[in-house]
C-alpha positions as CSV (number, residue, x, y, z in Angstrom):
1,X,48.1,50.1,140.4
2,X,46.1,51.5,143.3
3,X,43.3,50.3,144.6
4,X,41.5,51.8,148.0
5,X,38.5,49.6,149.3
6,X,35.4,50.6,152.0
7,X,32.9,48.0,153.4
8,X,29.2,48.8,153.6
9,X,26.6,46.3,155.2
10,X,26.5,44.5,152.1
11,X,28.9,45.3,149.7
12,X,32.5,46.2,149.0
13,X,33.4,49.0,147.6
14,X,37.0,48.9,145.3
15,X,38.4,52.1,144.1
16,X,40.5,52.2,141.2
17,X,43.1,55.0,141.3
18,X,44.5,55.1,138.2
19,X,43.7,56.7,134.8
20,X,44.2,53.3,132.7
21,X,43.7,50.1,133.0
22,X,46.1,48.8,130.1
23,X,48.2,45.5,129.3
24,X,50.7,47.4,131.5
25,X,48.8,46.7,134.8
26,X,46.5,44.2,134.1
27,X,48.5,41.6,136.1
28,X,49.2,43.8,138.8
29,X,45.4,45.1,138.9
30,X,44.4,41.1,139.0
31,X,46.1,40.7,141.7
32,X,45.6,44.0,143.6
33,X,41.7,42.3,143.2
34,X,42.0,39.4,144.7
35,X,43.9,40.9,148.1
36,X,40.7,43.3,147.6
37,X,38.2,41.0,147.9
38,X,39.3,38.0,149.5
39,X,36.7,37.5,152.6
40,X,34.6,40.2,151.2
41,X,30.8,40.4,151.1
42,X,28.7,38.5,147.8
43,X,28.3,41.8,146.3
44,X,31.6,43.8,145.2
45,X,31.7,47.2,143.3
46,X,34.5,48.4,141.5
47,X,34.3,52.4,141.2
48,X,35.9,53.3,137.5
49,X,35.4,56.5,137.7
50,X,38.8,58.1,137.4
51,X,39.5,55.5,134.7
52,X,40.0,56.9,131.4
53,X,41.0,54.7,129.2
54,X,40.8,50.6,129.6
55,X,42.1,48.3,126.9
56,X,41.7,44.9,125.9
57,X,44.1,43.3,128.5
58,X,42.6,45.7,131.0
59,X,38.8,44.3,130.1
60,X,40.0,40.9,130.7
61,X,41.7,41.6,133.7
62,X,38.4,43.0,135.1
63,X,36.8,39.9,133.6
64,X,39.2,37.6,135.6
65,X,38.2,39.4,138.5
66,X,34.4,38.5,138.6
67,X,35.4,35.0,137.8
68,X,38.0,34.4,140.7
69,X,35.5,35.6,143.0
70,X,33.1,32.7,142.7
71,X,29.6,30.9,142.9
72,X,27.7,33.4,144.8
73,X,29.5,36.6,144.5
74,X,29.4,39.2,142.0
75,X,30.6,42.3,140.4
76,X,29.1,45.1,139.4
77,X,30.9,48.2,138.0
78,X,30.3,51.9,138.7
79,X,31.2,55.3,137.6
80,X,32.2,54.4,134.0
81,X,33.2,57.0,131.8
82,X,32.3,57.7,128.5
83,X,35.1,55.8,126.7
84,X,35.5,53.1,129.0
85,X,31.8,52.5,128.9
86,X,31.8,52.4,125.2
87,X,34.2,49.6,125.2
88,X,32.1,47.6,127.6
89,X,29.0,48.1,125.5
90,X,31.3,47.1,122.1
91,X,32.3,43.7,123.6
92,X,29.0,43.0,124.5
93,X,30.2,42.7,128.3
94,X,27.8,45.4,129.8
95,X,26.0,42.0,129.3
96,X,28.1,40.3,131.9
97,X,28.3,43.3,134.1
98,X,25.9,45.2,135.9
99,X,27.0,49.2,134.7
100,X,26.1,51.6,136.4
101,X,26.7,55.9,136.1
102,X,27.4,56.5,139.3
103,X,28.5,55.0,142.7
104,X,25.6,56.1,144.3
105,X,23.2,54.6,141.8
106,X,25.3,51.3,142.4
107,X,24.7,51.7,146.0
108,X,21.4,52.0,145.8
109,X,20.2,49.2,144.1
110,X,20.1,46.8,146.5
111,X,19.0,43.5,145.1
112,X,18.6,41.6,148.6
């Protein structure tokens, strides 16, 4: 699993560079997360937009990741494609999550 990261004022920024997020990685990918975002601003941003395909262990592996980061902080998701978006809309967690189309859009809507 590859993940890149970039720091704005007020965010971070976490790439993912893979095409799936699957039971395969989903440990790996936890992990990869909390290196990312250990000390990192409130406000984190995972870009999913060369993700393809993301599967139940893969969800909850993104799930885990909001959770570890804490009171305070949060996650918002960018860049989804169609498929992957669709399962975040069938579980209910674009509830949880803020979605959003683009990076850019993510960026700016600045809630502070």
């Amino acid at each position: 699993m590859s993940l890149t990261s970039t720091e704005t004022a007020d965010s971070r920024i976490i790439t993912v560079n893979a095409d799936r997020i699957d039971a395969a990685m989903a440990i790996q990918f936890k992990e990869d997360m909390r290196n990312q975002t250990d000390g990192s601003p409130a406000r984190v941003i995972l870009d999913l937009s060369s993700v393809s395909f993301i599967d139940s262990s893969g969800l909850g592996a993104i799930v885990a990741s909001m959770k570890q980061l804490g009171e305070g902080r949060r996650l918002d998701l960018a860049g989804l494609t169609p498929m992957v978006e669709k399962v975040f809309r069938l579980t209910r967690m674009d509830t949880v999550f803020r979605l959003f189309a683009t990076l850019n859009e993510a960026l700016e809507d600045n809630p502070n």
